[in-house]
C-alpha positions in Angstrom: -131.9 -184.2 79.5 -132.7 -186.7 77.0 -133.9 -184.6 74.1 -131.7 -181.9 72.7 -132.3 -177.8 71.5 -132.7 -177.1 67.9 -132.9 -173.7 66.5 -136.5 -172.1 66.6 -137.5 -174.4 69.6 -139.5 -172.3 72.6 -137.9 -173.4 76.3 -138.5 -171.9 79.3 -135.6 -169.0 80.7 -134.9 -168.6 84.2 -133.2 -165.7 85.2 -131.6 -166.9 88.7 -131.0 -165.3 91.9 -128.8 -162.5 90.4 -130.4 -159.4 90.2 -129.0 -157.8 87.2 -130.9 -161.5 85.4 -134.3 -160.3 87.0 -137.2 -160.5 84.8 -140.0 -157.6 85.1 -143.3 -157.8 86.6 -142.3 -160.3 89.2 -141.9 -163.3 86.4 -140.7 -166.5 87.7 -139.2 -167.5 84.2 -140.1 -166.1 80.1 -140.6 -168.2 77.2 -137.7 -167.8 74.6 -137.0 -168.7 71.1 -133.2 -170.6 70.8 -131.2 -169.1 68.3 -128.0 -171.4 68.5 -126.8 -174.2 70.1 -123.7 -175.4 71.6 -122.0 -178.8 73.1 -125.5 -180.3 73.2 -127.0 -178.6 76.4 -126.1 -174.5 75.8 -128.1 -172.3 73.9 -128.0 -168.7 72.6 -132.0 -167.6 73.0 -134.1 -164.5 72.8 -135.7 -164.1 75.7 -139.7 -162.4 75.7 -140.9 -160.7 78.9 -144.0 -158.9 79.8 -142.5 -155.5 79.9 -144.3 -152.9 77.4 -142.3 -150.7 76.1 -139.6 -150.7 78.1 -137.1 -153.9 76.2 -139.6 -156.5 75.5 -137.0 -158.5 74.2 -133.7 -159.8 76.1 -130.8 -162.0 74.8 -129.6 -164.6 76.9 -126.1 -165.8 75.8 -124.4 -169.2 76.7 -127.4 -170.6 78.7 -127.2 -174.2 80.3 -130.0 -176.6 80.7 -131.1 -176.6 84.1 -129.1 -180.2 84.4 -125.9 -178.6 83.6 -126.1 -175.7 86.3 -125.1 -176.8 89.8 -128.0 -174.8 91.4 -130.7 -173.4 90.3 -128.7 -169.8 91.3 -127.7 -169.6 87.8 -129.3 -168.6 84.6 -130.8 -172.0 83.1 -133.7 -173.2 80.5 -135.9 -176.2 80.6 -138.5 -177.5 78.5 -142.2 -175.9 78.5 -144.4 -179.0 80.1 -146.5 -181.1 77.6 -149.8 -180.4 79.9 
């Protein structure tokens, strides 16, 4: 990961495999806004899913890059693309 999180940048939130991380409606990931950072790599992030109603906001806490995770099991963020 060559460029670093700043607060207010949008990444992309994976929830895992762990089902208590699942995202509604079948979402593969959900953009989020980062809120802090830490050690470079981590970020605290609110998390938006498609989910009226019913907690359309999430906070993710301590979140790794998807480089810093050692599978893709975990919780991670990456960048959006640049399509």
């Amino acid at each position: 990961m060559s460029q670093k999180p700043t607060v207010g940048r949008i990444v992309h939130f994976y929830p895992g495999t762990s089902p208590e991380n699942a995202l509604p409606n079948n979402m593969e990931f959900a953009p989020a806004l980062v809120t802090q950072v830490f050690g470079g790599d981590m970020a605290n992030m609110t998390i938006f899913v498609a989910h009226y109603g019913h907690g359309a906001v999430r906070q993710g806490f301590s979140i790794h890059h998807k480089d810093s995770v050692q599978d893709e099991s975990a919780p991670h963020w990456v960048w959006p693309p640049r399509d």
